[in-house]
N, C-alpha and C positions, 0 to 999 in steps of 0.2 A: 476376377474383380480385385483390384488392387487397395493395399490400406495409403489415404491420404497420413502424411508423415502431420505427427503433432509440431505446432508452432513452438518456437522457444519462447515462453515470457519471462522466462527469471530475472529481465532487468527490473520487472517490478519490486524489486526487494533491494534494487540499488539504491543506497542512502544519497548520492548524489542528485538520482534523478527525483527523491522524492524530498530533498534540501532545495531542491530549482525550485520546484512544484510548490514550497512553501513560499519560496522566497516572489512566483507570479500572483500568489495569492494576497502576500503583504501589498505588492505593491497594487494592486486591484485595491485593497483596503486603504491604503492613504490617499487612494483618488476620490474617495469617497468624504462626504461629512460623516463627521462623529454619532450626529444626529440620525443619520439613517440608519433602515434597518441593513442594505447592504453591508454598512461596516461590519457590523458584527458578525456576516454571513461569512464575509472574508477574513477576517480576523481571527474565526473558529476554525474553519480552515487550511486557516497558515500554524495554526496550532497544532493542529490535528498534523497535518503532515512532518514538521519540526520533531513533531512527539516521535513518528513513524520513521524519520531521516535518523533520531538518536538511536532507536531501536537495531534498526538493520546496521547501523556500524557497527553495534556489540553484537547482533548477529540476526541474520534477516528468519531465523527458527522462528525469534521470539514472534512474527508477525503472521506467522503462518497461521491457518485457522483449521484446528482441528475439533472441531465439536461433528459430537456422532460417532467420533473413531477415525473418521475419516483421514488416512494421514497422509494422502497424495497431495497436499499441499506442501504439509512439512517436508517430503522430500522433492520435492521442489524447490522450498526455499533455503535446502542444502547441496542444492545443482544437479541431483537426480532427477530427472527425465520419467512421471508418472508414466504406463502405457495403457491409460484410461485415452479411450477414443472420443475426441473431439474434446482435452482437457483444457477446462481454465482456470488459472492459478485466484484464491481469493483466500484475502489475507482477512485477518480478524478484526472483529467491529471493534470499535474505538470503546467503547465500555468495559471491554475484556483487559487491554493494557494497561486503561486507568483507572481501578478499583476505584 
């Protein structure tokens, strides 16, 4: 029986692709009235990721989510290759980075 090889996600922690990902969210949010509840859904969003894009350029550790001990994230989000079978990288809830 052979082991299936882990996927690479570590673009997840790339500040570019999660600076796009704000920037699809703004523009969802200005297609939007002010008035509605979408804006705001998008608008938090585009925050949320922006926060996430500042992070991982100073360094994508910071977004890695170690509660529990658990630290096959964080070396993850240091380009280490967890050899947890069937691993997927999950970064820290938004509550965590913004006290």
């Amino acid at each position: 029986m052979s082991e299936e090889a882990t996927p690479d996600y570590s673009g997840i922690w790339d500040p570019d692709a999660l600076l796009a990902k704000s920037k699809r969210y703004v523009e969802k949010m200005l297609a939007a009235s002010r008035d509605d509840w979408d804006f705001a859904l998008w608008s938090s969003q585009a925050l949320e990721f922006l926060m996430r894009a500042a992070l991982a350029d100073y360094g994508a550790a910071l977004l890695a989510d170690t509660g529990g001990g658990d630290v096959s994230h964080l070396l993850n989000a240091m380009g280490i290759q967890p050899k947890t079978k069937k691993y997927i990288p999950k970064s820290v809830a938004t509550r965590r980075p913004i006290p």
